[in-house]
N, C-alpha and C positions, 0 to 999 in steps of 0.2 A: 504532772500537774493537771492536766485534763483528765484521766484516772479518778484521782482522788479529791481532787479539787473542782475545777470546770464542771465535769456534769454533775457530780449529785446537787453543789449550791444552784446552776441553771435550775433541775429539778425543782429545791424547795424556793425557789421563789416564784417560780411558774405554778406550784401546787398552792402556796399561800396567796398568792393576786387570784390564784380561779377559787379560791374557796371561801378567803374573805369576800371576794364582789366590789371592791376597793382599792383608790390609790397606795402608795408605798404607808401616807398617814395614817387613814384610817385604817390598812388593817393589820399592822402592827397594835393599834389603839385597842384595837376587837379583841386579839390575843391577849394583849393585857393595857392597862389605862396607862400602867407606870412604863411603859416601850412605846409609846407615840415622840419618842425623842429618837429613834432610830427611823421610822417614815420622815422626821424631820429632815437630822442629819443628810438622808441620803438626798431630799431636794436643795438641801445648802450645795450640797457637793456635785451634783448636776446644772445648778444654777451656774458654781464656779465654771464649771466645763463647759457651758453655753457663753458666760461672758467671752472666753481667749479662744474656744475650738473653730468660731465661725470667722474668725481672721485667717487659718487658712485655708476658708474656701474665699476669700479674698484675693488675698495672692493668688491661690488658683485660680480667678476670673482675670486678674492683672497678666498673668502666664498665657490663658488662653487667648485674648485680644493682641497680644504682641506675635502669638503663635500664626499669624497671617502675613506677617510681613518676611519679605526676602531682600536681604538674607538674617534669618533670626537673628534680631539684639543682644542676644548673649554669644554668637557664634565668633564677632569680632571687638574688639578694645577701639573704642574710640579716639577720634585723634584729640591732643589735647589743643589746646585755647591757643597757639601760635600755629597750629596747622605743620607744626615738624615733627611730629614721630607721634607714637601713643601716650593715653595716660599715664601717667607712670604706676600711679597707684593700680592699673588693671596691669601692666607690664609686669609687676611684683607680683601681682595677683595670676589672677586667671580669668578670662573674659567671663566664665559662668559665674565665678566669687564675685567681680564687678557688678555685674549685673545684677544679684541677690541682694549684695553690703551695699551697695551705691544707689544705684538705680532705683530697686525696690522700697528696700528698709529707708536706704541712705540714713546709715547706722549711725547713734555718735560710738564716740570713745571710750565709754563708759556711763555707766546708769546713773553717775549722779548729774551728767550733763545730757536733762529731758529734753532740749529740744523745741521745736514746733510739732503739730499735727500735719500729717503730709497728707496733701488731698487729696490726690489718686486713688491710694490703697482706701484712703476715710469712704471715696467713693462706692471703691467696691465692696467694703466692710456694708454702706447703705443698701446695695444691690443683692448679696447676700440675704442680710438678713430680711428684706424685702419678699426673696424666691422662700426664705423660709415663715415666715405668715404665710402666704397664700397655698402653701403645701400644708400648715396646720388650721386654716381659717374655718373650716367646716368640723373640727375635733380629730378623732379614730378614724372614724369612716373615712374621710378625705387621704390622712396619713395611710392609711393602710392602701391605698390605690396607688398612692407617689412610690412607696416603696417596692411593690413589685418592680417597677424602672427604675430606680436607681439602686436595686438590688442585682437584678439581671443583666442591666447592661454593660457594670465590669467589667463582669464573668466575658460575655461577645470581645471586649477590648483586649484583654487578659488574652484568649485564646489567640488572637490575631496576633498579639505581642511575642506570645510564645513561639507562634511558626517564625516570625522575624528575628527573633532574638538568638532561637538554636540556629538560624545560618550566620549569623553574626562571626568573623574571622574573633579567635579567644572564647567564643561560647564555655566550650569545654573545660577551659581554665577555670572559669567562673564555678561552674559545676560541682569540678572534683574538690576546690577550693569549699564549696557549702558541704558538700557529702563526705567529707573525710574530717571523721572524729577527732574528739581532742580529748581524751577521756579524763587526764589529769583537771579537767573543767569543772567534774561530777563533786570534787572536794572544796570547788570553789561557793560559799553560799552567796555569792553576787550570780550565778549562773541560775540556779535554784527561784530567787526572787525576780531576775526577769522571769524565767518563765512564767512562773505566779502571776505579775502584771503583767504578760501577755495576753492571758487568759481573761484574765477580769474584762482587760480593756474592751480585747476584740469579741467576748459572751455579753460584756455588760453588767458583770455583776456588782449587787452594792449599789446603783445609780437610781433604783426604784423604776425604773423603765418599765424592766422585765414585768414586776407586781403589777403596772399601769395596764400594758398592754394585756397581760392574762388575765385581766380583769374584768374582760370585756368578753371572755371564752364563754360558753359553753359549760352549764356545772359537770355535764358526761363525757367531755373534753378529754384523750388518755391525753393528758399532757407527760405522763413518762415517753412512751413513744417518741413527743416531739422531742424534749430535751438529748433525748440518746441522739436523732438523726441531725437536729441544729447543733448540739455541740460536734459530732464526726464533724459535719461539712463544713464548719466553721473552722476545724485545726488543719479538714483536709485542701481549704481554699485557704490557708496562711503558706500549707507547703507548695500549694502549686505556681502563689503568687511570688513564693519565696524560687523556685525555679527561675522561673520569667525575669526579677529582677538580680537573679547572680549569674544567670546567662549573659544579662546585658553592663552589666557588675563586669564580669569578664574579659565583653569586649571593650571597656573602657579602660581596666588594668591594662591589657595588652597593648590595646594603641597607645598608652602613655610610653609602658616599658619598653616598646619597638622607634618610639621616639625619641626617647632618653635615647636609646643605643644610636640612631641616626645621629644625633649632636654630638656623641663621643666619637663617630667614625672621622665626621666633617675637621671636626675640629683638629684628629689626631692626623689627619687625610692634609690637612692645610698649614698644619704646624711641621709636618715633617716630608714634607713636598712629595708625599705618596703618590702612586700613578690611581690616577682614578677608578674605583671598581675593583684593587685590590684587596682594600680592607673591606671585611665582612662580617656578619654576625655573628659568621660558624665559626671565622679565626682570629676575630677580638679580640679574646682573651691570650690566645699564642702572639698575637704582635706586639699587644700592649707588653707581654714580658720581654720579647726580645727587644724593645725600644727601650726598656728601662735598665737592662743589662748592657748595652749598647750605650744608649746617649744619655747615660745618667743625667746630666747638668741640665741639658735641655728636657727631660722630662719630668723633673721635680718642678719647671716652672712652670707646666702644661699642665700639672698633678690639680691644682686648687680646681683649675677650669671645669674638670671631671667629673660630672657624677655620675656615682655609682648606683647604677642603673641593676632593680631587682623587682621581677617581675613577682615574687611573693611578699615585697614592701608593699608593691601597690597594691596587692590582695589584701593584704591585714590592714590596708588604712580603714579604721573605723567611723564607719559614718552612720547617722542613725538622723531620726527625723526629721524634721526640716531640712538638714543639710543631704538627706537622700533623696528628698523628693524633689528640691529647688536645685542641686549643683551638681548630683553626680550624674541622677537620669541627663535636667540639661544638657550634661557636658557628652553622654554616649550618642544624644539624640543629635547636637548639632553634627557630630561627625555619618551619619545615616545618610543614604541617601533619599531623596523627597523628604526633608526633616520638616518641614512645614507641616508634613502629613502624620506622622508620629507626634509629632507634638500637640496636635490640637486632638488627635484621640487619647493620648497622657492624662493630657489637662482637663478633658470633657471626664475622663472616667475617676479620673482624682475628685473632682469636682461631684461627681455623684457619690460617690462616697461618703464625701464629707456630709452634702446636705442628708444622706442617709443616717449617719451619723448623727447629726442635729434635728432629726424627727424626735429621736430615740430620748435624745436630753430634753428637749421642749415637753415633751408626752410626760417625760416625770415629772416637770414641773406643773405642766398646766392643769392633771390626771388630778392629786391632790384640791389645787384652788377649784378648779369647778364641783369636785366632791363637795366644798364647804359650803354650807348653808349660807352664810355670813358673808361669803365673794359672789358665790353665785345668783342669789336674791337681788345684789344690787346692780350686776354684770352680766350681759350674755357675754355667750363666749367668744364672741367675737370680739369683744373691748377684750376679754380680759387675756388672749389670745397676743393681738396686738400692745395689751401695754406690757407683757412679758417681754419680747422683741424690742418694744423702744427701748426699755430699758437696759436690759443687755445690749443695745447698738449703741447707747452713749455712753455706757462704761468701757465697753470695747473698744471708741475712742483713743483710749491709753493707748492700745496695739499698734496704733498706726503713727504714735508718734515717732523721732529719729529715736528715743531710748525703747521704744515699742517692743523690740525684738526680747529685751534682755526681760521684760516683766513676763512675756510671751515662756521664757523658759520658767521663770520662779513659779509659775500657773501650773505648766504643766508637769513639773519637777515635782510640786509639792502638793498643790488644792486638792489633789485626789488618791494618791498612792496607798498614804499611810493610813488615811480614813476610813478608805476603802477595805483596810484586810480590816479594823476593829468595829467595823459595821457589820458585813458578814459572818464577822465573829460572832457577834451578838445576834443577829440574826438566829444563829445555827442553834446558840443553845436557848434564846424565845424558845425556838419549834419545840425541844429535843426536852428541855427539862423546865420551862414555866407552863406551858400552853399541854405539855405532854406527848411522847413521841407517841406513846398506841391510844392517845386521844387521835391525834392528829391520820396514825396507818388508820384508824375507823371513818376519820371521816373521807378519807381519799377514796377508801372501799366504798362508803355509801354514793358518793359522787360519780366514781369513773368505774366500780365493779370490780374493782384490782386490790388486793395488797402489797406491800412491800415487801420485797425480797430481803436476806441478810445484808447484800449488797451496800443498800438505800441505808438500812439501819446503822448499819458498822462506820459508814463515813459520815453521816450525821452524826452521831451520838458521840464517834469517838476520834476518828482517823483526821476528819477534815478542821475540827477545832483545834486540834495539837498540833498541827502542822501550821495553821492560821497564827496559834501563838511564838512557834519557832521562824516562823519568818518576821514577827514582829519584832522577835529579842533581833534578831536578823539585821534587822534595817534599823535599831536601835543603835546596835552596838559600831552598828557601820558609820553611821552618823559622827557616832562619839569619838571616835580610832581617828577621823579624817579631820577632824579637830573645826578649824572655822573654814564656812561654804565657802566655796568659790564659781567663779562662775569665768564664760570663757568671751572676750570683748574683740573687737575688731581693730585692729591696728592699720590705717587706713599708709603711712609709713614705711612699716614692713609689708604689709599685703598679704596681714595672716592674724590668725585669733592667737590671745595672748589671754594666759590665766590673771584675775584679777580677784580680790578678796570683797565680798559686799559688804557695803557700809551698814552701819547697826542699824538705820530704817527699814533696810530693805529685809535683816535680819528678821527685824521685829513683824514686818508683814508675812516672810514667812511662816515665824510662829502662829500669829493670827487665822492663816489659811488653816493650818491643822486643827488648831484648837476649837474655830468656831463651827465647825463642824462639828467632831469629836464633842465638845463638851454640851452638844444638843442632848446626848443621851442621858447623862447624868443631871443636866439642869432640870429638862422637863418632867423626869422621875424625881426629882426634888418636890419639883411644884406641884405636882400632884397630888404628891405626899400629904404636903403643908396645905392642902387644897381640901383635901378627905380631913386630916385632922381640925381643919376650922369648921367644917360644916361639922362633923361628928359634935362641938363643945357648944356649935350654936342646936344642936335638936334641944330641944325641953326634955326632959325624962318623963317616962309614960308613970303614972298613978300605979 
C-alpha cells in the first residue's frame, strides 16, 4: 500500500499545492472550475476530524495530571461507599477499564442515554483546543516552528521506551507474536483496507493538509525527493513505534498469563491441601491430570473455578485505539517500576502527537478560508484562526458528554474513511485525465527541472485508481455482508463491552457524515454547471 498507494498520492498532492500556489479549494478550482467540490469536500472532512480528534488530546491532558500522583489512579479499584471491599463494577472490571469507563468517560449504557457534559474532560477539551490557537495564531510560519517539537520529541520518548520496553520480563513474546506472519491474512480484504487507512491516516492523504502546507514551497522545490524520504520514514516510524509497543504488548500478556497460572496453582494448592511450592508452572499441567484422574468428584467442583490460562489468548486479544492507548499501555505501565515516570513521558509524547496531528487538520481548514477574498477582507487571521477552534471546541462538547464516547467512535468509524479513498480518487484522475498527465509532467519539469519517471505515470494514470476503486467495492460490500452497525457499549454490571445495534438516528448521522462530504463533489460541479449556463443565456448576442 505504501508501494502503490502512499507515495505516488503524497507525491501528487505535494506537486499540486506547490504548483497551484493554493489551499486544497483553490487549487483544484485552477485545474478545473467544475472540481472545487473536491478542495471542498476535503475541508468538510478535516473539519469532521478536528471537531472529535482533539478530545484525545484531552484525555491525554486528564492522563498526564493524574500521571503525578502515587500511587497512579488506575493502578488500584477503589473502595466502595461502605468502606468494605472494592467496587464491584472495577472488581468485574479491571482497575485500568475502571478508570477509562468510570472515571474518565463515566460512560452511560448505551448512546441513547446522553447523559450530562462532564466537566473535567469539557476542561481539558478547553485547554487543548486553547494550546491549539496559540500554535496556529501567527498561520504557517508559527505551525511550522511547533512542529519541529512535537515532531522530534516522540521520536526521544519512543527511543527511551524502547531500551525499557526490550528488558521488560515477556518482551520477546510480544515480538515474535508482531513478526510472525499469518499469510492466510493476504486473502483477507479487511487486511488490505487497514493497511490502505493506515497509510492515509498516518501520510494524510485526502485531508488537504498536504496541498495547504506545499503551498507555501518554493516553485524549485524537488518535492519528489521529499515524498520518497517522508513517506520511508513515516512507515519506518509506524514499524519502529510498532516494536516498542508489542514489546510492551508482551510484557503485559505475560504478567497476565503468569497470573492466571498463580490463581490456578493457589486455588488448586488450597483446594487439595498441596504442600506449599510443590505445584508449579513447569508441572501444572501433569498435576492437574493426575488430580482429575484421582479425585474426580472433587475436581469437577474446582473445574468452573479455573481458568484456562493461555498465554497466546492474551496475545491475540485485539485492541486498537483508544482502547490501546488508554487501558493496555495503562495497564503495562502501572506494573513498571517508577510508573509515575513512564507515564507522564507516555502522556507528554501521546500528547504531542496529537497536537501535531491538529496542526495538520486546522492548516486545511484555515489554508482555504484565509485564501478567500470574501473571509479574509473582513478577518485577520487571527479572528478567523480563533473562530475556527471555538467552534470546534463547542461542538466537541458532545465528546465529553457520559454518551461522548460512543459518538467519539461513529466520528472516527465513519467522518473519514470512506470519503477519503473517493476523494483521492478523484483527485487522481483531475491530474491524470481533466488537467492532463503530460500537461502536468511539463509543468513539474518547468518548476523543479525533473520529469517523471514510468514509475510516477503507471500508478497515477492506472495502478493507484484501480486499486482505490477495489477497495471501495471493498468497504462497500463489507458494509452490506454485516447487515445493520453495531457498535460495542459498556456494561457497567458485567464489567465488560457488550455489542449493541444503533438506533436509526444514530444511523441516519452516520449516513450524513459520508454523504456531506462526498456529495461536495457532485453538488458544486452541478452548481457551476447551472452557473455557466445562466450567465451564457444572460450574454446578448454580438451583431
Amino acid at each position: 500500500m505504501l508501494i502503490v498507494e502512499g507515495m505516488p498520492l503524497l507525491y501528487l498532492e505535494l506537486a499540486v499545492g506547490q504548483r497551484m500556489r493554493q489551499g486544497s479549494i483553490g487549487a483544484w478550482k485552477t485545474i478545473s472550475p467544475y472540481l472545487g467540490g473536491v478542495g471542498l469536500a476535503s475541508v468538510v472532512v478535516s473539519f469532521f476530524l478536528s471537531m472529535y480528534y482533539n478530545i484525545i488530546n484531552a484525555w491525554a491532558f486528564w492522563y498526564l495530571f493524574h500521571s503525578f500522583q502515587d500511587p497512579l489512579p488506575w493502578s488500584v479499584c477503589p473502595l466502595n461507599d461502605n468502606h468494605t471491599g472494592y467496587d464491584e463494577e472495577c472488581e468485574k472490571a479491571s482497575s485500568t477499564q475502571y478508570f477509562w469507563y468510570r472515571k474518565t468517560l463515566n460512560i452511560s449504557p448505551s448512546i441513547q442515554d446522553s447523559g450530562r457534559v462532564q466537566w473535567e474532560p469539557a476542561l481539558c477539551l478547553v485547554l487543548a483546543w486553547l494550546v491549539v490557537y496559540l500554535c496556529v495564531l501567527r498561520g504557517t510560519q508559527s505551525t511550522g516552528k511547533v512542529v519541529y517539537f512535537t515532531a522530534l520529541l516522540p521520536y526521544c520518548v519512543l527511543i527511551i521506551y524502547l531500551v525499557r520496553g526490550l528488558t521488560l520480563h515477556g518482551a520477546t513474546n510480544g515480538l515474535a507474536y508482531m513478526f510472525t506472519p499469518k499469510l492466510e491474512q493476504l486473502a483477507n480484504p479487511k487486511a488490505w483496507i487497514n493497511a490502505a487507512t493506515q497509510i492515509f491516516f498516518s501520510l494524510g492523504l485526502g485531508f488537504g493538509s498536504l496541498i495547504a502546507f506545499a503551498s507555501y514551497n518554493e516553485p524549485s522545490n524537488n518535492c519528489q525527493k521529499h515524498a520518497i524520504i517522508v513517506s520511508l520514514i513515516n512507515s519506518s516510524t509506524s514499524i519502529f513505534a510498532s516494536i516498542v509497543t508489542f514489546s510492551i504488548y508482551g510484557f503485559k500478556a505475560t504478567f497476565n498469563y503468569e497470573s492466571c497460572l498463580n490463581k490456578v496453582i493457589l486455588l488448586l494448592t488450597n483446594s487439595f491441601d498441596l504442600e506449599d511450592g510443590f505445584l508449579t508452572t513447569s508441572n501444572l499441567e501433569q498435576v492437574k491430570g493426575y488430580l482429575a484422574s484421582t479425585f474426580p468428584g472433587k475436581y469437577s467442583e474446582v473445574l468452573p473455578q479455573m481458568r484456562n490460562c493461555s498465554l497466546q489468548a492474551e496475545l491475540a486479544t485485539a485492541v486498537q485505539g483508544t482502547g490501546l492507548s488508554f487501558i493496555v499501555y495503562t495497564e503495562a505501565i502501572k506494573n513498571m517500576e517508577v510508573s509515575q515516570l513512564w507515564s507522564v513521558l507516555y502522556f507528554f509524547m501521546l500528547l504531542m502527537l496529537g497536537i501535531g496531528s491538529m496542526l495538520g487538520n486546522t492548516a486545511a481548514i484555515l489554508t482555504p478560508l484565509t485564501d478567500s477574498k470574501v473571509v479574509s477582507s473582513h478577518l485577520p487571521k487571527e479572528a478567523i484562526s480563533g473562530l475556527v477552534c471555538l467552534v470546534n471546541c463547542v461542538i466537541g462538547l458532545v465528546f465529553t458528554m457520559e454518551s461522548g464516547n460512543y459518538w467519539f467512535d461513529i466520528f472516527n468509524d465513519y467522518a473519514a474513511t470512506l470519503s477519503l479513498l473517493l476523494i483521492v480518487l478523484v483527485e487522481t484522475i483531475a491530474v491524470c485525465y481533466v488537467y492532463g498527465l503530460r500537461r502536468f509532467e511539463s509543468d513539474l519539469e518547468a518548476m523543479t527541472g525533473r520529469g517523471l519517471n514510468w514509475y510516477w505515470k503507471a500508478m497515477w494514470a492506472g495502478v493507484s485508481p484501480l486499486l482505490i476503486v477495489s477497495l471501495f467495492v471493498f468497504y462497500l460490500s463489507d458494509y452490506i455482508l454485516t447487515g445493520t452497525l453495531q457498535y460495542q457499549a459498556w456494561d457497567a454490571f458485567q464489567g465488560q463491552l457488550v455489542t449493541k445495534d444503533y438506533p436509526p438516528y444514530a444511523l441516519a448521522v452516520i449516513g450524513l457524515l459520508v454523504a456531506s462530504s462526498i456529495m461536495c463533489i457532485p453538488l458544486v460541479a452541478l452548481g457551476t454547471f447551472i452557473t455557466r449556463c445562466l450567465k451564457r443565456g444572460d450574454t446578448p448576442p454580438t451583431a
